[in-house]
C-alpha positions in Angstrom: 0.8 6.5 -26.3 1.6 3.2 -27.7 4.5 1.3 -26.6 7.7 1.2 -28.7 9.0 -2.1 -30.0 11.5 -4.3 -28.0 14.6 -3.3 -28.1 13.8 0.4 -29.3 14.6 1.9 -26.1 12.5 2.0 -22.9 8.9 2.9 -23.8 6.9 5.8 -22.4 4.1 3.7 -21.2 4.4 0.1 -20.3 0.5 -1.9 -20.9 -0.3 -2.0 -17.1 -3.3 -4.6 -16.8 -4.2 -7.8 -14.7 -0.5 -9.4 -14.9 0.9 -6.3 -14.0 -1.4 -6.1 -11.1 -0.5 -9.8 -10.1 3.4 -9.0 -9.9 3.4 -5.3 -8.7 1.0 -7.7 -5.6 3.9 -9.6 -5.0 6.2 -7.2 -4.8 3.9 -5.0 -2.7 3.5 -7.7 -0.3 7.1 -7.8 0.7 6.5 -4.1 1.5 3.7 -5.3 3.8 5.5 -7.3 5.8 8.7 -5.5 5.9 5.9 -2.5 7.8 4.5 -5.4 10.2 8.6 -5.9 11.0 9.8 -2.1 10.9 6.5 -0.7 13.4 6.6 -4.1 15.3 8.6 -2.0 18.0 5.7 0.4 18.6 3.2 -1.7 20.2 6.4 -3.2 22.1 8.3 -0.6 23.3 7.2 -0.4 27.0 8.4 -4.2 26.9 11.2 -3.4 25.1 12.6 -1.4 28.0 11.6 -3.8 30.6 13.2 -6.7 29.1 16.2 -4.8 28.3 16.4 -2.7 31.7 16.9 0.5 29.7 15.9 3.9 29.6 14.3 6.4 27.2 17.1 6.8 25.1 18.1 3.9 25.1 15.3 2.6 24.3 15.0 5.7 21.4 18.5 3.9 19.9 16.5 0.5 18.5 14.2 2.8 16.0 17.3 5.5 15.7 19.6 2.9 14.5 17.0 0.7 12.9 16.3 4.3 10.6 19.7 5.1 10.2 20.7 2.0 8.7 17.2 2.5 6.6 18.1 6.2 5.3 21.5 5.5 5.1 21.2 2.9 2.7 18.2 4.7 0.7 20.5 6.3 -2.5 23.0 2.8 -2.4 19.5 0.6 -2.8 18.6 3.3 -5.5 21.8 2.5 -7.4 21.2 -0.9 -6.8 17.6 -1.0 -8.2 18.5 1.1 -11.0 21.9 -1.0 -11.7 20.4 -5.2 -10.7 17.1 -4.9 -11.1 13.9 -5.4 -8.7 13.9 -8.8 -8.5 17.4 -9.1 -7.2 17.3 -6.4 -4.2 13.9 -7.5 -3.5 14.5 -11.3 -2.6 17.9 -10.2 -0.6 15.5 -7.1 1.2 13.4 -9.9 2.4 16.4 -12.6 3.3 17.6 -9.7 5.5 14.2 -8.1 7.1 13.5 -11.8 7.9 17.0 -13.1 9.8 16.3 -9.4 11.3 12.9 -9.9 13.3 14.2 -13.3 13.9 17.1 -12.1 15.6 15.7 -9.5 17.3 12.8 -12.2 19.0 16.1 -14.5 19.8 18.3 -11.5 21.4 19.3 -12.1 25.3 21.1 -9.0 25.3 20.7 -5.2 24.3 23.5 -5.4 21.9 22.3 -8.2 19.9 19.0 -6.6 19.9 20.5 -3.4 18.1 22.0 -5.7 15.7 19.0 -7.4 14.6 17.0 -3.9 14.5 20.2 -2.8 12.2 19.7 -5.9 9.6 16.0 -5.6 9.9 16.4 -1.8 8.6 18.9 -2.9 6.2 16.5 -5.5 4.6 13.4 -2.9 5.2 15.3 -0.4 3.4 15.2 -2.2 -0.3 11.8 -3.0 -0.3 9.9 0.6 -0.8 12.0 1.8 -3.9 11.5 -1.6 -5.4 8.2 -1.3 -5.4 8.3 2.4 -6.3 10.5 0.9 -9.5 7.8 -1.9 -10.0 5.0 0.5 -10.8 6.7 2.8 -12.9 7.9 -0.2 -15.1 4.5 -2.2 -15.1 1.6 0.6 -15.0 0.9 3.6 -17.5 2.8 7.3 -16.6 -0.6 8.5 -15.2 -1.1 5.7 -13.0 2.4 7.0 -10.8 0.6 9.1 -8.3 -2.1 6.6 -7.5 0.1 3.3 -7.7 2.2 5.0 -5.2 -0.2 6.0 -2.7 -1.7 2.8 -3.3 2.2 1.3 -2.1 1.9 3.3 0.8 -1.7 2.5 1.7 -0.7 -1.1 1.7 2.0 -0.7 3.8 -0.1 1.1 6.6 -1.9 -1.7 6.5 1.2 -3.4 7.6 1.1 -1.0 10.5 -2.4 -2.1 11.2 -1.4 -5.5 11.4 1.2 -4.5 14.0 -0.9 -2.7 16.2 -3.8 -5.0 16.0 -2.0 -8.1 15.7 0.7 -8.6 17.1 0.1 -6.7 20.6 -2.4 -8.7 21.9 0.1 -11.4 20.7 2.9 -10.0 22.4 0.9 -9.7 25.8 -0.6 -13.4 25.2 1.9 -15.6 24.3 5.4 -13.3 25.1 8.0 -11.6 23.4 10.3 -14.6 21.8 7.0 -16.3 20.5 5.6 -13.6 19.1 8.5 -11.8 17.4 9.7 -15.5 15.8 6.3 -16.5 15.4 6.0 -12.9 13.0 9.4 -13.6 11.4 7.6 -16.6 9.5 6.1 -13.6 7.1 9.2 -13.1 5.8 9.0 -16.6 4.9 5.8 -16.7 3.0 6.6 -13.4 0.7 10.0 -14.9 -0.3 8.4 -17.9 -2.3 6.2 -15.5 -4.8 9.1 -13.4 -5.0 11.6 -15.7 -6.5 9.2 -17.6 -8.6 6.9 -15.6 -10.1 8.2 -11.8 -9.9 9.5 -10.0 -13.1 11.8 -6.8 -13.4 9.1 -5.6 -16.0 6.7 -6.7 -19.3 8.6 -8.6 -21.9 10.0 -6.0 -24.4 9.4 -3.1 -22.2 13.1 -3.3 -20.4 15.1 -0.7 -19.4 17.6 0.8 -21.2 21.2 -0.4 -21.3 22.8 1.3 -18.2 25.8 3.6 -20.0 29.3 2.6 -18.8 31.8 5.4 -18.3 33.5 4.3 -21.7 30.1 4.5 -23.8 29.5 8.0 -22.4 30.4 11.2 -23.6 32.0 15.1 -22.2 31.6 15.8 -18.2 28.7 12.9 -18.0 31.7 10.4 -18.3 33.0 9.9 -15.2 35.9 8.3 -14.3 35.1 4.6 -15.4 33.4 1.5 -14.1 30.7 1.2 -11.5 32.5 4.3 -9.8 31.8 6.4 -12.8 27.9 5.2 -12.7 27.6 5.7 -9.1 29.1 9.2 -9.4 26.6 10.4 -12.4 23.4 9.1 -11.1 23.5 10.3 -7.5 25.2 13.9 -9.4 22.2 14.0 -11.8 19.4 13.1 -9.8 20.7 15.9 -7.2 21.0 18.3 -9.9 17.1 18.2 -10.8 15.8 20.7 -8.7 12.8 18.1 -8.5 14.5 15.8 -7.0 15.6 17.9 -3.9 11.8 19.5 -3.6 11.1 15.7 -3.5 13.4 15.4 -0.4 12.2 18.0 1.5 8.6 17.4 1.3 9.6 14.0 2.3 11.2 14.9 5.3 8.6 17.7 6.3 5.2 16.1 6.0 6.3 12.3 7.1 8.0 12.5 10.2 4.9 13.2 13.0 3.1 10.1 12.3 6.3 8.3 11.5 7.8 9.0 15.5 4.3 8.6 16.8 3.8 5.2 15.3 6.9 3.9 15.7 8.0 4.5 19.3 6.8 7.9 21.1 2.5 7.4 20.1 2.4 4.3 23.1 4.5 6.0 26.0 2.7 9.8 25.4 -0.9 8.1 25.4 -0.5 6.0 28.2 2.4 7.6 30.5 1.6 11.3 29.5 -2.1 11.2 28.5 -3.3 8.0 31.4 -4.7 6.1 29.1 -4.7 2.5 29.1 -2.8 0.4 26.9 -6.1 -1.0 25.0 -7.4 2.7 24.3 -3.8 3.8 23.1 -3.7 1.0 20.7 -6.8 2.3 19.6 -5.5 5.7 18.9 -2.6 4.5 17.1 -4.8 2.2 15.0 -7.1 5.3 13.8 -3.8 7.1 13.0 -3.2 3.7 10.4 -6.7 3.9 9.6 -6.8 7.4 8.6 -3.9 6.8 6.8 -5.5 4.2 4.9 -9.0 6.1 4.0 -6.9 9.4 2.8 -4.4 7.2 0.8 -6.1 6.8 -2.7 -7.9 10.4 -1.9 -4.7 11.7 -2.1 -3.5 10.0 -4.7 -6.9 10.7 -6.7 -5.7 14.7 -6.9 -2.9 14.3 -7.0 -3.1 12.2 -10.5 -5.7 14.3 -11.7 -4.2 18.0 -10.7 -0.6 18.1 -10.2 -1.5 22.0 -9.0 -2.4 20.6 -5.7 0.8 18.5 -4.8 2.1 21.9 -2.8 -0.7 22.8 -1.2 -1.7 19.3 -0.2 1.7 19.3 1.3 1.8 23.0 3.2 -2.0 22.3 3.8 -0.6 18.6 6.1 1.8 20.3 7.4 0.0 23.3 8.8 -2.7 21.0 10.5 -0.7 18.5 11.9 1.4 21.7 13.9 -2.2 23.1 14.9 -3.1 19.8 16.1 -0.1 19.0 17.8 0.0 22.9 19.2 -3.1 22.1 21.0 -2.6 19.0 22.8 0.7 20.2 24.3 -0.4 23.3 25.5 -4.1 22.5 26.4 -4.0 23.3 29.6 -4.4 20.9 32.8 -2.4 17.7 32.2 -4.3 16.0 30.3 -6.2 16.5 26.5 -9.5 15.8 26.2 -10.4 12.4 24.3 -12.1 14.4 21.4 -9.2 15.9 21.2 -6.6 13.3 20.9 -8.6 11.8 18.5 -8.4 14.7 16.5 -4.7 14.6 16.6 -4.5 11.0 15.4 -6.9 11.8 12.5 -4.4 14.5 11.3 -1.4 12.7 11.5 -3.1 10.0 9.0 -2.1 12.6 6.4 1.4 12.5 7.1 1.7 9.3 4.9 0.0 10.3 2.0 1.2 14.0 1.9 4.9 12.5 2.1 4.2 10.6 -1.4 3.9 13.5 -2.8 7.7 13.8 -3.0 7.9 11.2 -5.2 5.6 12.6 -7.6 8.4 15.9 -7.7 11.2 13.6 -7.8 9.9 11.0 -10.9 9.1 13.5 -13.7 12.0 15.4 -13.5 14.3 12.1 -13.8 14.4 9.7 -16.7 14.0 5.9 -16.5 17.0 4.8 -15.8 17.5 7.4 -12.3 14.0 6.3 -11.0 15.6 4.0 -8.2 18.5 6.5 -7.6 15.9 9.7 -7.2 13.5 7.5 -5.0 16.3 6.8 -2.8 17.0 10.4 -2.4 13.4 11.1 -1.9 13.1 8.6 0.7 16.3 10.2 2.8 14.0 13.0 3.7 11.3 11.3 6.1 13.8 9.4 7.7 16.5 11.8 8.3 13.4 13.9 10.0 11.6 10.8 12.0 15.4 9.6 13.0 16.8 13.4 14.5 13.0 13.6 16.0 12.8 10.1 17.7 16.8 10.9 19.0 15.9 14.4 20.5 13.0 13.3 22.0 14.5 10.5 24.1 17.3 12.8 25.1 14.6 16.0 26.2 12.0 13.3 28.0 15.5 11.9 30.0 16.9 15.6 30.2 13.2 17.2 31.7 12.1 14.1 33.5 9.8 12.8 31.1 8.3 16.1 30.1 6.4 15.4 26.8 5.4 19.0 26.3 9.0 19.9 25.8 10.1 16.9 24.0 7.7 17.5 21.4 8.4 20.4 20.5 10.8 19.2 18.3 8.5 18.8 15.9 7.8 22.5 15.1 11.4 23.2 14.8 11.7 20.1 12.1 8.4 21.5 10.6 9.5 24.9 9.6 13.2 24.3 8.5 10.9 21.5 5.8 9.0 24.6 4.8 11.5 27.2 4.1 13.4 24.6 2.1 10.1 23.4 0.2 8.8 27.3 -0.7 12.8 28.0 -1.7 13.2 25.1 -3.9 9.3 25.4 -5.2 9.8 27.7 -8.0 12.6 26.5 -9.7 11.4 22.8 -10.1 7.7 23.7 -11.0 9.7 25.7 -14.1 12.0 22.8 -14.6 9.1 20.5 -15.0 6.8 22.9 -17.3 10.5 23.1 -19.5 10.1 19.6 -20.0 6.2 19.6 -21.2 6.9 22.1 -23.5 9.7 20.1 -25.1 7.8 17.3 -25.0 4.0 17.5 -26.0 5.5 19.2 -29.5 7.6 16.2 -30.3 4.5 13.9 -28.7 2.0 15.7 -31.2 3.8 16.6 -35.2 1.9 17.9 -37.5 1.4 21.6 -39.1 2.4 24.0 -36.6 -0.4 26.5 -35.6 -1.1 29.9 -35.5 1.1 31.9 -32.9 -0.9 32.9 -29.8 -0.4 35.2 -27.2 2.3 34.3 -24.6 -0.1 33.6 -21.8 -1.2 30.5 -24.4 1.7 29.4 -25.4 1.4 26.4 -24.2 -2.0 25.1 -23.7 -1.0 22.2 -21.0 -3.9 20.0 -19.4 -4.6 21.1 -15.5 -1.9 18.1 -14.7 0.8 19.7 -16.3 0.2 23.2 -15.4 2.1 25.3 -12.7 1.5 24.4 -9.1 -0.8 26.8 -6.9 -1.1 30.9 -7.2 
C-alpha cells in the first residue's frame, strides 16, 4: 500500500529502507546495553551476596525490585511513548539505566545497592517499548513480527555480552571496576541518540493525540492528560488482543528470564557441582539459543499468523518437560546431556514471548501501540518477578532445596495456559472482524459473486484463524 500524504493522517505503511534501518540501530542499541545492565546481576550474584553479607532472599530482592520498578512502570512508559514520542523517553531511559549501573558499582551498602538496581529498572524499562514503537513507525506492517524478534535477538546479545564479558571482568579486575568500567556504555549509546534519532520518516507522523475536549460520547473522559491516560489504558485493555498478549507474555518468558537473571548461576554450580566456567557456559547456550531461534521465530510467525498459539503452547510444554526432568532425575545430580538440553529449551522462552506483541499490535491502532506494548510487557515480568521472589523464600524455607523451589514454575506455567486457551477465541474473532472490514475498503471495485459462507472471506494464510 502506498503511503498517504503528510498531514493526511498516519499512513498504513511507513517506506522502511536503509535510513530506517540506521535509526531503528540506534535505538536498538540502547536496548543492548540497557540487557548488558539489567542481566549484569546474573553472572554476579554469588558476589553479590558476599559483598553484601546477605542471604538468598535477600539477595532475590535486587532482581525483584529491579523488575518491579521495570513492570510497574511498563503501561506509564507506554503512555509516555505514545504521548512524547521515542526520542524523548529514550535519551531519559538511557540517562537513568546509566546513573543506575553506576550507582550500583559505587554502592558500600545494601541499601544503596537496591536503589541503584531500582533506577537501573526504571531507565531499563523505557527502552524495549521504544523500540517496539520505532519499528512500527519506520518499517512496513509485515515487517512487525520479524523487526520484533529481531529487537529481542539483539538484546540477548546484550545477555551474551554479560555472561561472556563482563564475568571474567568481574573476577579479574573486581566488582567497582567492572560495574563503572560497564556503566561507560550508557555513555556511548546516548550520543547517537540525541543527535541522530527520529520519532519517524518525515510526513509519516502520528496522528494528533485527541484531548478530552476534541473527543466525543463515553471515549471523552474527564479532560486533560487524566482523560488520555484513562482512555488509552481503558481501550487497549478492552481489546481482547491485548490481554491474550499479556498472558502469553507472562507464560512463555519467565523460565529463561529467572534462570538468566539470578537462579541459572547458584542451581548449576551449588545444586548441579558444576564449576563456575562450565555454568557460564550453560547460561551462554541458553543466550545463544535464544539468538539462533530468534529470526526462526519471527520467520513464521510473519509468514503464518496460525502458528503464533501453537508456537506458544508448543514452548511452554517443552520447557515444563525439560524442567520436569532435571528436578526429578533421580540421584542429585542431572546428567550433562541433560542440562544442556534444558538450556536449549529455555532459548525459546524469548522468542515465544514476542509473540504477545504480535496479539497485542493488530488489535490496537497507532496511536495505543506504546500503551498496548506496555501492557504486553507487564506479563513476563509480573511472572519472572513472583518466580524469582518465591524461589528465594522456598531455597531459605527448605534449606536450599532447588527441587522444591522450582517448582514454581509449573504452577506459573499452567495459570498462563488456562488464561491463554480462555482468552484465545475471542481475540482470534476480534482480529478476523477487523480483516474483514478492512481488505473490502483496501480493495473497491465491483463486488463479486456471493460464495458460500465457508469463502466468505478468502484471507491469505496470515490473516486466517489460528490453529484447529
Amino acid at each position: 500500500m502506498s503511503a498517504s500524504p503528510a498531514g493526511a493522517g498516519i499512513p498504513a505503511d511507513p517506506p522502511g529502507g536503509a535510513r530506517a534501518v540506521a535509526v531503528w540501530g540506534i535505538g536498538v542499541a540502547v536496548y543492548f546495553v540497557a540487557v548488558i545492565f539489567r542481566t549484569s546481576l546474573g553472572v554476579a550474584g554469588l558476589d553479590a551476596a558476599d559483598r553484601f553479607h546477605v542471604n538468598a532472599s535477600a539477595l532475590a530482592t535486587f532482581s525483584l525490585l529491579q523488575l518491579l520498578v521495570y513492570a510497574g512502570m511498563q503501561i506509564p512508559v507506554g503512555l509516555m511513548v505514545d504521548r512524547l514520542g521515542t526520542k524523548k523517553v529514550l535519551t531519559l531511559g538511557a540517562v537513568l539505566f546509566t546513573v543506575g549501573q553506576l550507582g550500583f558499582a559505587l554502592s558500600p551498602s545494601y541499601g544503596m545497592a537496591l536503589a541503584a538496581r531500582a533506577l537501573l529498572g526504571c531507565g531499563d524499562a523505557m527502552t524495549f517499548i521504544s523500540v517496539l514503537r520505532l519499528g512500527t513507525r519506520w518499517f512496513p506492517a509485515r515487517r512487525g513480527p520479524l523487526m520484533a524478534q529481531l529487537a529481542g535477538l539483539v538484546g540477548m546479545a546484550g545477555n551474551l555480552v554479560s555472561t561472556l564479558v563482563l564475568a571474567p571482568v568481574l573476577h579479574g579486575v573486581g566488582w567497582t571496576a567492572a560495574f563503572a568500567g560497564s556503566a561507560v556504555a550508557g555513555l556511548v549509546v546516548l550520543v547517537p541518540l540525541v543527535l541522530f534519532l527520529r520519532d519517524h520518516p518525515e510526513g509519516y507522523g502520528p496522528a494528533p493525540v485527541r484531548r478530552a475536549s476534541g473527543t466525543t460520547g463515553a471515549t471523552a473522559g474527564s479532560g486533560g492528560s487524566g482523560g488520555f491516560v484513562r482512555r488509552q489504558i481503558r481501550e487497549s485493555w478492552a481489546e481482547p488482543g491485548t490481554r491474550l498478549g499479556l498472558w502469553v507474555h507472562f507464560t512463555t518468558q519467565f523460565p529463561a528470564m529467572v534462570f538468566l537473571l539470578l537462579w541459572g548461576m547458584p542451581f548449576l554450580v551449588e545444586a548441579q557441582g558444576l564449576s563456575r566456567t562450565t555454568a557460564g557456559g550453560l547460561l551462554t547456550l541458553v543466550v545463544a539459543s535464544n539468538m539462533a531461534l530468534g529470526l526462526a521465530y519471527g520467520q513464521i510467525v510473519g509468514r503464518r499468523q496460525s502458528a503464533r498459539i501453537p508456537l506458544a503452547l508448543g514452548t511452554v510444554a517443552l520447557t515444563a518437560l525439560l524442567w520436569a526432568a532435571v528436578l526429578v532425575y533421580p540421584g542429585d545430580r542431572a546428567p550433562m546431556w541433560l542440562l544442556v538440553a534444558l538450556c536449549l529449551v529455555l532459548g525459546t522462552c524469548g522468542p515465544a514471548s514476542m509473540i504477545g506483541f504480535d496479539f497485542a499490535r493488530p488489535a490496537n491502532p497507532a496511536e495505543r501501540q506504546g500503551t498496548a506494548s506496555g501492557i504486553t510487557n507487564m506479563g513476563g515480568f509480573i511472572a519472572s518477578m513472583t518466580t524469582l521472589l518465591t524461589v528465594g523464600i522456598l531455597l531459605d524455607a527448605t534449606g536450599d532445596n532447588y527441587r522444591i523451589a522450582f517448582s514454581t514454575v509449573f504452577v506459573l506455567e499452567a495459570v498462563g495456559v488456562i488464561s491463554i486457551l480462555r482468552l484465545r477465541p475471542l481475540a482470534l474473532a476480534r482480529e478476523a472482524d477487523r480483516i474483514r472490514v478492512t481488505i473490502p475498503a483496501q480493495e473497491p471495485g465491483p463486488e463479486p459473486a456471493p460464495e458460500p459462507a465457508s469463502r466468505a472471506c478468502p484471507l491469505p494464510e496470515t490473516a486466517g484463524r489460528e490453529g484447529p
